[in-house]
N, CA, C and O atoms as a GROMACS GRO file, in nm:
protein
  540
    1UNK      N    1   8.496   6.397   8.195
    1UNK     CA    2   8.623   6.346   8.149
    1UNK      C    3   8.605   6.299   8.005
    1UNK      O    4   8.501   6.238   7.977
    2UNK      N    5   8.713   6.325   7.894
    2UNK     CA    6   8.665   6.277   7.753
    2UNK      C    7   8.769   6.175   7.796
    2UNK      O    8   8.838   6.146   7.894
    3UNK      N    9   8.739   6.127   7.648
    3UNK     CA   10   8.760   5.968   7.599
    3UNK      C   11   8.875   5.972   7.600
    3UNK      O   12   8.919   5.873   7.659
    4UNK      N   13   8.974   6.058   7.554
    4UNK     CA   14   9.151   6.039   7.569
    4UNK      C   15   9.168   6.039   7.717
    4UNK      O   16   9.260   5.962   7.745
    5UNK      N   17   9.129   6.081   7.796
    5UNK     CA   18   9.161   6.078   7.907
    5UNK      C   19   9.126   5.968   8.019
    5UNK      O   20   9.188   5.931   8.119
    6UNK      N   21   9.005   5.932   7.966
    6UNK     CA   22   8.973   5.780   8.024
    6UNK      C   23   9.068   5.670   8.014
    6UNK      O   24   9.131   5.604   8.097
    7UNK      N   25   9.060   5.672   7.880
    7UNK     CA   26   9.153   5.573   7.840
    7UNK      C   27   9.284   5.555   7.885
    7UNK      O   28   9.332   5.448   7.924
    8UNK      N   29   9.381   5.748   7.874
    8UNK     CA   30   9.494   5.691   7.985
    8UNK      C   31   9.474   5.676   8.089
    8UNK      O   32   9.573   5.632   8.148
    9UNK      N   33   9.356   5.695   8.171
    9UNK     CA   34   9.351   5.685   8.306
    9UNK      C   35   9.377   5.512   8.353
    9UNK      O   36   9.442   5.468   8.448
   10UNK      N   37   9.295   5.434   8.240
   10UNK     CA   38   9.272   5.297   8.253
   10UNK      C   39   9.389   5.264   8.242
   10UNK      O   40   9.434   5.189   8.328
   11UNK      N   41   9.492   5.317   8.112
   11UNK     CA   42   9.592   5.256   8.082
   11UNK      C   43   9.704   5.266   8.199
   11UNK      O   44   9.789   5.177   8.195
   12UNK      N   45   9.714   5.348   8.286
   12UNK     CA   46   9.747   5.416   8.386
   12UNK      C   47   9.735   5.337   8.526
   12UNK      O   48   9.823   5.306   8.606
   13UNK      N   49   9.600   5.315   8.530
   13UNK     CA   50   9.585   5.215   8.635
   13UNK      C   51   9.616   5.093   8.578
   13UNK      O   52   9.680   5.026   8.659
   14UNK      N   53   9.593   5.026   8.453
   14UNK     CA   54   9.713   4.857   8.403
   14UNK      C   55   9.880   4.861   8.482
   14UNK      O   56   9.954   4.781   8.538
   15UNK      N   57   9.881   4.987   8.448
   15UNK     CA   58  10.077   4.994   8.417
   15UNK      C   59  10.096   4.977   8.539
   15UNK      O   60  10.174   4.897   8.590
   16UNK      N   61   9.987   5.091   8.621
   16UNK     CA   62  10.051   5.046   8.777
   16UNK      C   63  10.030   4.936   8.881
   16UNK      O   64  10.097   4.915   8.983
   17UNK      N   65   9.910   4.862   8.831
   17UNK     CA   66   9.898   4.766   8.904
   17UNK      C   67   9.780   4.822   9.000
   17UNK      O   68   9.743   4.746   9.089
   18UNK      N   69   9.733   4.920   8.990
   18UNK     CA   70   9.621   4.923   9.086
   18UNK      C   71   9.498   4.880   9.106
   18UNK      O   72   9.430   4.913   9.203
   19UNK      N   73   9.468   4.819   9.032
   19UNK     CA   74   9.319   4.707   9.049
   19UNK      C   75   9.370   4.562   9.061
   19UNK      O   76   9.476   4.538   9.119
   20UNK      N   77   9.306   4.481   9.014
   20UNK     CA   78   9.329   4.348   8.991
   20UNK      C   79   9.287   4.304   8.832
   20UNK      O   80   9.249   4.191   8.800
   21UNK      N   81   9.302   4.425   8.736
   21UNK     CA   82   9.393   4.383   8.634
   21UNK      C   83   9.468   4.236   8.591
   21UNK      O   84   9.558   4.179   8.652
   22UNK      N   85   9.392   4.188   8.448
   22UNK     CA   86   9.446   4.063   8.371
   22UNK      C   87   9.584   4.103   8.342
   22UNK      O   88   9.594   4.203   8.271
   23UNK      N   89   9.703   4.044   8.384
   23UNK     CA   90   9.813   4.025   8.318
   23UNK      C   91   9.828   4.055   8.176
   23UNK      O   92   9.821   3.977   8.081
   24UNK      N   93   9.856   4.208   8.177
   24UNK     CA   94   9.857   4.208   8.005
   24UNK      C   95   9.978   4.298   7.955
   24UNK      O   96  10.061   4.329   8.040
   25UNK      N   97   9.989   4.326   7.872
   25UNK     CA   98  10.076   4.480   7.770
   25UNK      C   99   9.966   4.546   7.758
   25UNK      O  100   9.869   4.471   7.750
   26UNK      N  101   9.935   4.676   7.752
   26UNK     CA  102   9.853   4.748   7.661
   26UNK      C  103   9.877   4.872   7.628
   26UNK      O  104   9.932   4.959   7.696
   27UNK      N  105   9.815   4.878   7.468
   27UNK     CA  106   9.828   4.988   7.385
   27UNK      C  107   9.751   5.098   7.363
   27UNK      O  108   9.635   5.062   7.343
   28UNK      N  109   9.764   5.217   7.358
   28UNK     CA  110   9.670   5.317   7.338
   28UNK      C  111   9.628   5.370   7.178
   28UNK      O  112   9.684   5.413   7.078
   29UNK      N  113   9.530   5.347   7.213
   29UNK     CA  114   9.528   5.332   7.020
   29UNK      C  115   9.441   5.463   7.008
   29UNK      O  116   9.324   5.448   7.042
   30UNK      N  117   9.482   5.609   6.958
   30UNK     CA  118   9.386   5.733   6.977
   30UNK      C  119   9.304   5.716   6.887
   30UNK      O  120   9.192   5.740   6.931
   31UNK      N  121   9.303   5.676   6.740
   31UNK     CA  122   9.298   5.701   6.625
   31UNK      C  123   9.200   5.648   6.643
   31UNK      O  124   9.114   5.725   6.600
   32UNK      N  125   9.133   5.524   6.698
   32UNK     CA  126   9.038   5.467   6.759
   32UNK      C  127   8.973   5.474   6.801
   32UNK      O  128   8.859   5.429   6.789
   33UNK      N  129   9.056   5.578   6.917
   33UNK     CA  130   8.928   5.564   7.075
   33UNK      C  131   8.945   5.452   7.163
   33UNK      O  132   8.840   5.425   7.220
   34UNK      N  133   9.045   5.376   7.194
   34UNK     CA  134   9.090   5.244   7.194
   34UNK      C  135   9.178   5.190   7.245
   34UNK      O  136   9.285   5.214   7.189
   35UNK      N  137   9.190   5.078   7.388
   35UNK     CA  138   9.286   5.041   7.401
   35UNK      C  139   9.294   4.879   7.367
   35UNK      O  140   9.204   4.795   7.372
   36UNK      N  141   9.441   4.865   7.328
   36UNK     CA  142   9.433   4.715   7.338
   36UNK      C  143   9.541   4.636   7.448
   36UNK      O  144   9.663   4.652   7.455
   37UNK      N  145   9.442   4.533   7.544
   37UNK     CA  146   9.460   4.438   7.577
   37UNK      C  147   9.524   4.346   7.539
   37UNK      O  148   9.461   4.268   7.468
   38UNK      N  149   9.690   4.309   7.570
   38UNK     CA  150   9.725   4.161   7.516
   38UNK      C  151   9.730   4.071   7.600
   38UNK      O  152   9.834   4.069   7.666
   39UNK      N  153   9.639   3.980   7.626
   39UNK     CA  154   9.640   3.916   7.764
   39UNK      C  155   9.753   3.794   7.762
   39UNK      O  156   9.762   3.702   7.681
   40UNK      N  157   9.862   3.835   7.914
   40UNK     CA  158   9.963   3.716   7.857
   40UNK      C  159   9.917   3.555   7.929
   40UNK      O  160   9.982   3.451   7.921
   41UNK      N  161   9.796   3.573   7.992
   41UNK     CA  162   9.772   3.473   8.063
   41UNK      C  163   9.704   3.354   7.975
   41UNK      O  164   9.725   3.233   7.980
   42UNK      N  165   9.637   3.413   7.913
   42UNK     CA  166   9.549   3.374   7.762
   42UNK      C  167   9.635   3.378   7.629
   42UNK      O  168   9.598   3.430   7.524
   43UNK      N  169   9.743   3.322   7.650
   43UNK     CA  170   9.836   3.308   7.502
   43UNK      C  171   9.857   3.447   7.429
   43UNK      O  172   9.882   3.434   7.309
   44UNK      N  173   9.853   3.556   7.469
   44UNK     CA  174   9.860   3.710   7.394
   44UNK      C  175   9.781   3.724   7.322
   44UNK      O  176   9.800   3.766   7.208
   45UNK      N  177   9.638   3.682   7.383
   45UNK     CA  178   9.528   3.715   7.321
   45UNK      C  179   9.500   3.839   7.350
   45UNK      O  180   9.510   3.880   7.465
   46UNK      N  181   9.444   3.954   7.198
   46UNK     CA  182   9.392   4.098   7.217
   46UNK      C  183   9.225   4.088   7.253
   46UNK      O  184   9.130   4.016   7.225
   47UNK      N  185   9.258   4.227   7.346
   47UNK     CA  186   9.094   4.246   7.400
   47UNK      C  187   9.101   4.350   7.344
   47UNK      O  188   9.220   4.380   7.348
   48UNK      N  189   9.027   4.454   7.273
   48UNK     CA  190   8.974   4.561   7.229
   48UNK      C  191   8.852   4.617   7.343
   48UNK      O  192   8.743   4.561   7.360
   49UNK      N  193   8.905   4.756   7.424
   49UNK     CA  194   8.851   4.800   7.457
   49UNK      C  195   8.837   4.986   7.408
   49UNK      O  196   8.925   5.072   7.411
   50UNK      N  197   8.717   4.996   7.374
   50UNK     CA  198   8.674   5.113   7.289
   50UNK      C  199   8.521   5.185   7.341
   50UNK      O  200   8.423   5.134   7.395
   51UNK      N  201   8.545   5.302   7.304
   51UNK     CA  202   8.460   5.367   7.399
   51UNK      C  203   8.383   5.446   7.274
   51UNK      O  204   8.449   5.514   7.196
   52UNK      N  205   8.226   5.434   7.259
   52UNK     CA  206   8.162   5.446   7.150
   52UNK      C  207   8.030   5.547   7.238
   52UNK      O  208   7.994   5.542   7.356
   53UNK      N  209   7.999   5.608   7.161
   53UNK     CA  210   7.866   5.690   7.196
   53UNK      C  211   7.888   5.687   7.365
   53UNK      O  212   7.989   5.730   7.420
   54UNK      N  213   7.790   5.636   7.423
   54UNK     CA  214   7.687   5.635   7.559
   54UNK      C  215   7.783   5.495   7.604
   54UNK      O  216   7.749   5.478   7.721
   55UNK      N  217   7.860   5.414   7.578
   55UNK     CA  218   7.917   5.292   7.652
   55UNK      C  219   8.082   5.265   7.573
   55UNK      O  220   8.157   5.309   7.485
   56UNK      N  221   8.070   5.157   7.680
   56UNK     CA  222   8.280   5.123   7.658
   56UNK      C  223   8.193   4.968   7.548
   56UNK      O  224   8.074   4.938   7.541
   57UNK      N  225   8.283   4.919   7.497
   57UNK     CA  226   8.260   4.759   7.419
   57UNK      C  227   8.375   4.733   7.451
   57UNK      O  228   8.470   4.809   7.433
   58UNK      N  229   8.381   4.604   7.512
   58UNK     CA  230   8.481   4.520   7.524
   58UNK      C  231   8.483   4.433   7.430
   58UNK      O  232   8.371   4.413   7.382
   59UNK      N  233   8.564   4.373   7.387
   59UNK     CA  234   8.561   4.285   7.231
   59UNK      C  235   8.678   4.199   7.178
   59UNK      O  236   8.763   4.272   7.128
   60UNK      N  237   8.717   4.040   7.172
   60UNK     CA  238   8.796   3.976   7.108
   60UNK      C  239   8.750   3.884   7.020
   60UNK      O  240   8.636   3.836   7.019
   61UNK      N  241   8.845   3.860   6.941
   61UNK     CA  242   8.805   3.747   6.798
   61UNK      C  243   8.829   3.610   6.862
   61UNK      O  244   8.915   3.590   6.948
   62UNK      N  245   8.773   3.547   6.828
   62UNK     CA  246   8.735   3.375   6.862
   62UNK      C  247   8.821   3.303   6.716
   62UNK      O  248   8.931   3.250   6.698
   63UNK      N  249   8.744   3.324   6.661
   63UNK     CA  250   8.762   3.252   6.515
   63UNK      C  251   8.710   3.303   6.424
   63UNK      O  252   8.608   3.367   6.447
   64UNK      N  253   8.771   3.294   6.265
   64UNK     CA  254   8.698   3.343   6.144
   64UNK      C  255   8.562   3.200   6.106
   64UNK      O  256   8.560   3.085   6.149
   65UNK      N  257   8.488   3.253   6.037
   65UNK     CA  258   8.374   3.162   6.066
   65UNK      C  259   8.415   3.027   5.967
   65UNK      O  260   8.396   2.917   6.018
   66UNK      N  261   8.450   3.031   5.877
   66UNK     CA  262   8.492   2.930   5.790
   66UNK      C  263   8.624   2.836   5.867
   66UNK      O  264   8.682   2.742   5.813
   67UNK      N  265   8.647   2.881   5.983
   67UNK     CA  266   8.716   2.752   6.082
   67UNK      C  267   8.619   2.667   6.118
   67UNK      O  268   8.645   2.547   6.124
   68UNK      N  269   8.497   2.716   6.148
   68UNK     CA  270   8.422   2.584   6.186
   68UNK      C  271   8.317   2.516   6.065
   68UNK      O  272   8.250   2.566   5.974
   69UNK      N  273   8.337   2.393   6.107
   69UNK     CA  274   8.315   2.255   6.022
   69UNK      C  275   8.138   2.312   5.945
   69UNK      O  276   8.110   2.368   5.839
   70UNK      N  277   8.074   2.276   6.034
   70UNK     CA  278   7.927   2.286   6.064
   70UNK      C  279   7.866   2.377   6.128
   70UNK      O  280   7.807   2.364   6.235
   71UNK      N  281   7.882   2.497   6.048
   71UNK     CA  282   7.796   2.641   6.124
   71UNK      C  283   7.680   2.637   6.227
   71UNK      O  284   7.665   2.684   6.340
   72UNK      N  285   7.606   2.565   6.144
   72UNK     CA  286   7.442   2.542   6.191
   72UNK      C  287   7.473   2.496   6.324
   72UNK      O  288   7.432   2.554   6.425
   73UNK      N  289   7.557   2.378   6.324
   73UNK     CA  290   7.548   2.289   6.436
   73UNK      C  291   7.614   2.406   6.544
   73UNK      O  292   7.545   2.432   6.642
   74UNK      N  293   7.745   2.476   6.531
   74UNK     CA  294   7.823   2.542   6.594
   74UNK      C  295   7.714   2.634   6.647
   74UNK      O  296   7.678   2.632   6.765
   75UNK      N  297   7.664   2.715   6.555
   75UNK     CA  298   7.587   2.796   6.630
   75UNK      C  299   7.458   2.774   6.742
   75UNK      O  300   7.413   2.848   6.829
   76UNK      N  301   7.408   2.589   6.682
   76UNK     CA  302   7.309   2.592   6.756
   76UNK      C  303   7.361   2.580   6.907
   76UNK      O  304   7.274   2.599   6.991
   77UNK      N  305   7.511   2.548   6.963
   77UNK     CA  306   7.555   2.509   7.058
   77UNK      C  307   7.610   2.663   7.115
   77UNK      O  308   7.603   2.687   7.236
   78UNK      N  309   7.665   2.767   7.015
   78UNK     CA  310   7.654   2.865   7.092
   78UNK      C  311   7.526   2.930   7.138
   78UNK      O  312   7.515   3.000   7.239
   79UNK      N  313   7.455   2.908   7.073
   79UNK     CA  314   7.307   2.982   7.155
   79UNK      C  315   7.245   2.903   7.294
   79UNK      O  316   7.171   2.961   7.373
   80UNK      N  317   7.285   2.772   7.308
   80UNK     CA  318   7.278   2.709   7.401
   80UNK      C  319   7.414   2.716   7.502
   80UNK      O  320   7.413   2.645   7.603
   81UNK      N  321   7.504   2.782   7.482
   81UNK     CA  322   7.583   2.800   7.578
   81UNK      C  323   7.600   2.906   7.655
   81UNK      O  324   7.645   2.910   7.770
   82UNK      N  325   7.548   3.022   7.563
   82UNK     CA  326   7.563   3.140   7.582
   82UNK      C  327   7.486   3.226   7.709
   82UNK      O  328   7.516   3.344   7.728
   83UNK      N  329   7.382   3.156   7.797
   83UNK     CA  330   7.339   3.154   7.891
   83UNK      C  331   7.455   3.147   7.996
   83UNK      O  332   7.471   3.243   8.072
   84UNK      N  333   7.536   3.040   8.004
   84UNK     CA  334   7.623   3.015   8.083
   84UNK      C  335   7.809   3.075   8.087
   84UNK      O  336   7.917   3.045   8.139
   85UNK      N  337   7.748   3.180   7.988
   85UNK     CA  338   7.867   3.314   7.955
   85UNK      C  339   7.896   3.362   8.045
   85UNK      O  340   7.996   3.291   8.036
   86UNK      N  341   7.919   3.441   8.172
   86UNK     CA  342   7.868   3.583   8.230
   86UNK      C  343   7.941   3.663   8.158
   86UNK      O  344   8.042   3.625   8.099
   87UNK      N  345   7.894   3.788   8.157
   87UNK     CA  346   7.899   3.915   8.147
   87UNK      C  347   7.896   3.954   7.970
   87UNK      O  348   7.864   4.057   7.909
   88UNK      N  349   7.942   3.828   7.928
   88UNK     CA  350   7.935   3.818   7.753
   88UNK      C  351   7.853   3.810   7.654
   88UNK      O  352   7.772   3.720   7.677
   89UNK      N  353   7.831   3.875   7.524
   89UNK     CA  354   7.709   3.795   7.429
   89UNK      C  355   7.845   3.715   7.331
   89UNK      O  356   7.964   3.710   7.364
   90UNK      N  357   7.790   3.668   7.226
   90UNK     CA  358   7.914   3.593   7.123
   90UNK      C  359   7.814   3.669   6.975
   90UNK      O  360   7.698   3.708   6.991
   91UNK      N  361   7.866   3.675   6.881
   91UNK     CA  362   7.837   3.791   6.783
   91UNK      C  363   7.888   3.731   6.663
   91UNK      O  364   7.952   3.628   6.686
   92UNK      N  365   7.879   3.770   6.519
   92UNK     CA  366   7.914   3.769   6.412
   92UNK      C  367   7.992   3.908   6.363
   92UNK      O  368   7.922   4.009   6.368
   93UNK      N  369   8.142   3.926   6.312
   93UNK     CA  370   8.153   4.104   6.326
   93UNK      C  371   8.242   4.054   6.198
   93UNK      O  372   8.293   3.942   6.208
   94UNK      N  373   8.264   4.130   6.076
   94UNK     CA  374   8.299   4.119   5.986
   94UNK      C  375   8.411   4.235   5.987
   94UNK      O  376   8.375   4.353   5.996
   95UNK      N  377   8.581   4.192   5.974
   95UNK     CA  378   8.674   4.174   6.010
   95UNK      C  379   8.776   4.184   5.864
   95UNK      O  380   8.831   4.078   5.832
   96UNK      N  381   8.805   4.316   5.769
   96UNK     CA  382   8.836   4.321   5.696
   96UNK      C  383   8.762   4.249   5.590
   96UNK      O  384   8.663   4.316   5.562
   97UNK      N  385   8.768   4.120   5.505
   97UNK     CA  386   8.677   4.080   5.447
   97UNK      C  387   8.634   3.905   5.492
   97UNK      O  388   8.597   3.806   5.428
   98UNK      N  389   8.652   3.926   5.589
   98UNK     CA  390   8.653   3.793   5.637
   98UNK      C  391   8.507   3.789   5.812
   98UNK      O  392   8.543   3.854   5.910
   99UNK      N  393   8.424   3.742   5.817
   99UNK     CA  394   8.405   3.727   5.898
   99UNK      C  395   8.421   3.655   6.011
   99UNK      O  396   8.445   3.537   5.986
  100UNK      N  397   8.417   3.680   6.124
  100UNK     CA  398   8.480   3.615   6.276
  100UNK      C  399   8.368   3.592   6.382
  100UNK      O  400   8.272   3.669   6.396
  101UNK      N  401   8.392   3.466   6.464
  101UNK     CA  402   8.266   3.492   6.590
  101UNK      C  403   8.373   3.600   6.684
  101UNK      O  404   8.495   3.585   6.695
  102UNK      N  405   8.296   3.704   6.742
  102UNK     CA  406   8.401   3.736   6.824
  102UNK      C  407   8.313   3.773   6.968
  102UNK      O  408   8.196   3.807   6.953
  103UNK      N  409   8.368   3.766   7.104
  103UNK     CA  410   8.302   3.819   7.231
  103UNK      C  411   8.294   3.953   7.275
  103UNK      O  412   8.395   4.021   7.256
  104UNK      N  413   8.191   4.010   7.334
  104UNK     CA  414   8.168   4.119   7.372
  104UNK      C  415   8.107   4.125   7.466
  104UNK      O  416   8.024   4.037   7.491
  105UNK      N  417   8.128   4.245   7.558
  105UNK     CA  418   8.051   4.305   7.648
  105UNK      C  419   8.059   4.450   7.631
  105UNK      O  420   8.147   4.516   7.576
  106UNK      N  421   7.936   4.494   7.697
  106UNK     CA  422   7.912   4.656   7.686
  106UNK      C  423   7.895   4.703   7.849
  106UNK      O  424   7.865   4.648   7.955
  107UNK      N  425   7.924   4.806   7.813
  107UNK     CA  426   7.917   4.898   7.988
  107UNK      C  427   7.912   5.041   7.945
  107UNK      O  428   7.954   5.106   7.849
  108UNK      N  429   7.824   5.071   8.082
  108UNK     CA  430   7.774   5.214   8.053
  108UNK      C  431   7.928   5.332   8.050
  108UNK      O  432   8.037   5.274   8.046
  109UNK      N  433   7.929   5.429   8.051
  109UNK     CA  434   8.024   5.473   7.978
  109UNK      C  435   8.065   5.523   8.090
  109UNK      O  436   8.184   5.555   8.088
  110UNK      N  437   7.990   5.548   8.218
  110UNK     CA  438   8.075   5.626   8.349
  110UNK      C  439   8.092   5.492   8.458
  110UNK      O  440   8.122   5.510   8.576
  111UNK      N  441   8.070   5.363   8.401
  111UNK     CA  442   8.130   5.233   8.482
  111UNK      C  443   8.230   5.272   8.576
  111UNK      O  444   8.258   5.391   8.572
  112UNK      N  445   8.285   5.207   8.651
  112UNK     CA  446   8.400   5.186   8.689
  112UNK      C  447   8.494   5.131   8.702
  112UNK      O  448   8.480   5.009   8.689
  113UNK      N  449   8.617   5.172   8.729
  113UNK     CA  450   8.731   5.094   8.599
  113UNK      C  451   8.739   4.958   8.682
  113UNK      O  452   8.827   4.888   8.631
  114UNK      N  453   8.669   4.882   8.811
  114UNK     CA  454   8.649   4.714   8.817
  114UNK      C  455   8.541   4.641   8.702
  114UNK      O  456   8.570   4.530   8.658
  115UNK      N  457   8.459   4.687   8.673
  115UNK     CA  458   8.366   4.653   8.621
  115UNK      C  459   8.458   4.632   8.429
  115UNK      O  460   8.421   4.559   8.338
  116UNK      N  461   8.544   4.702   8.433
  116UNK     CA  462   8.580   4.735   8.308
  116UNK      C  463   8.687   4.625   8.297
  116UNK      O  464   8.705   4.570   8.188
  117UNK      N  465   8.750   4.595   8.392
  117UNK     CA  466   8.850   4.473   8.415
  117UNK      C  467   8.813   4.342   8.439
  117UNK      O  468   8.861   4.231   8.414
  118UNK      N  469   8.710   4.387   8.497
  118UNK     CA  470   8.582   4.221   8.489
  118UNK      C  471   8.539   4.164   8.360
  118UNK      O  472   8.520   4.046   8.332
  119UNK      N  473   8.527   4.283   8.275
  119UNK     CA  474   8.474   4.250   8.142
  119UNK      C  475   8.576   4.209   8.086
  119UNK      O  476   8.567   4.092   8.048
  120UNK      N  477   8.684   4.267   8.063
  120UNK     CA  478   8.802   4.227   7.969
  120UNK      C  479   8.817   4.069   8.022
  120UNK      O  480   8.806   3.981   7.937
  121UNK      N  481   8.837   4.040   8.134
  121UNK     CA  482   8.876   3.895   8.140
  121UNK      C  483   8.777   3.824   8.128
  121UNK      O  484   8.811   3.713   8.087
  122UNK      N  485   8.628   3.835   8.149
  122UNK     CA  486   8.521   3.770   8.104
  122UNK      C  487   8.517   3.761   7.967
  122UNK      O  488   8.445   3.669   7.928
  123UNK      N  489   8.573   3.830   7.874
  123UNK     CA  490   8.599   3.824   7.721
  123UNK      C  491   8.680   3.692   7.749
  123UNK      O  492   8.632   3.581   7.771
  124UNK      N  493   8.804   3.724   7.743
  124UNK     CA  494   8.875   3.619   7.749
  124UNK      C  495   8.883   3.513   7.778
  124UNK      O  496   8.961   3.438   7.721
  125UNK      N  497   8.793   3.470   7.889
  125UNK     CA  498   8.765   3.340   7.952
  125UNK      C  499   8.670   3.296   7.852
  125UNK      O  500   8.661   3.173   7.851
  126UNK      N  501   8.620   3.336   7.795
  126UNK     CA  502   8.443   3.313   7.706
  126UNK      C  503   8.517   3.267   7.551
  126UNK      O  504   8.481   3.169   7.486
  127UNK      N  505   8.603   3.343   7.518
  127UNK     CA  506   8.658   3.354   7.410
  127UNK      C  507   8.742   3.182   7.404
  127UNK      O  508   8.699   3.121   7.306
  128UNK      N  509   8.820   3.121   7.464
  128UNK     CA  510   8.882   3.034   7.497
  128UNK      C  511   8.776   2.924   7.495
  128UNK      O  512   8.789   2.816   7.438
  129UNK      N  513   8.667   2.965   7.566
  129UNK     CA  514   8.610   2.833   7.564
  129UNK      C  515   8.551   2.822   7.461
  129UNK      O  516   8.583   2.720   7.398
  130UNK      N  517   8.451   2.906   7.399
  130UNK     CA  518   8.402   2.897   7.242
  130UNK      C  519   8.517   2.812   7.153
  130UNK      O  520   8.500   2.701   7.104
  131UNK      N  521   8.643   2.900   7.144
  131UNK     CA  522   8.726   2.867   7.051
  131UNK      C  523   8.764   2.676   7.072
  131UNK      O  524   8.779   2.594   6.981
  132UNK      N  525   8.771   2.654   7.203
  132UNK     CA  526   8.807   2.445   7.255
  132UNK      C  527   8.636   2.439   7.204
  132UNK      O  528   8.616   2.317   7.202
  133UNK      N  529   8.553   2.482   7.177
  133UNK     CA  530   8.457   2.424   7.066
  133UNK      C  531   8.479   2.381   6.924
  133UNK      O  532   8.461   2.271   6.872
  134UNK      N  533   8.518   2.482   6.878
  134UNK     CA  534   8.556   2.525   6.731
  134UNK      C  535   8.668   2.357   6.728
  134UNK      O  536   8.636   2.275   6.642
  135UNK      N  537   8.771   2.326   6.807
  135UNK     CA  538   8.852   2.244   6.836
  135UNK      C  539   8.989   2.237   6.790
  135UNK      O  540   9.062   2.146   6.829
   0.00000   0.00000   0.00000
């Protein structure tokens, strides 16, 4: 199955409700490779899900880095939190010209579409709490 077709398949199973799917809108973004997630449960926060080489990346922005006060300190508390993530790492991804912390997870590329819905809301849950850091 290629990548356009995954993608509507996923988008396909959102619309209809057949998994247990985060409450969202989502967009098919071809140009990409890409769908986006607007989660309405999480304030219409976007999940970026994109399908690259050999795996899917799941992926949302937290904050641009110049929101937080004290980097050093911020980061030393994400590396100490980040154990108690699941399914997430937290990252540095440079974001037009601005850099952002943002969350991610990766999955192998023939996953299955629970595992792929696990991730998106494990973004989101991860993303929220980093960000009530930031404050």
């Amino acid at each position: 199955m290629n990548t356009q077709t995954r993608l509507e398949a996923i988008k396909h199973s959102v619309e209809q409700n057949e998994l247990n799917w985060p409450n969202a809108d989502i967009t098919l973004d071809q140009d990409n490779d890409s769908l986006v997630f607007t989660l309405k449960d999480y304030g219409d926060l976007p999940v970026t899900l994109t399908h690259c080489e050999q795996e899917w990346l799941v992926m949302t922005e937290v904050a641009p880095t110049s929101a937080v006060e004290n980097i050093h300190t911020f980061n030393d508390a994400l590396l100490r939190l980040g154990m108690t993530l699941p399914l997430v790492s937290v990252g540095i991804h440079t974001l037009g010209d601005e850099d952002y912390y943002v969350v991610y997870g990766q999955l192998f590329a023939d996953c299955k579409l629970e595992a792929i819905s696990a991730e998106v809301e494990a973004c989101a849950q991860a993303a929220l709490e980093i960000a009530d850091l930031i404050g």
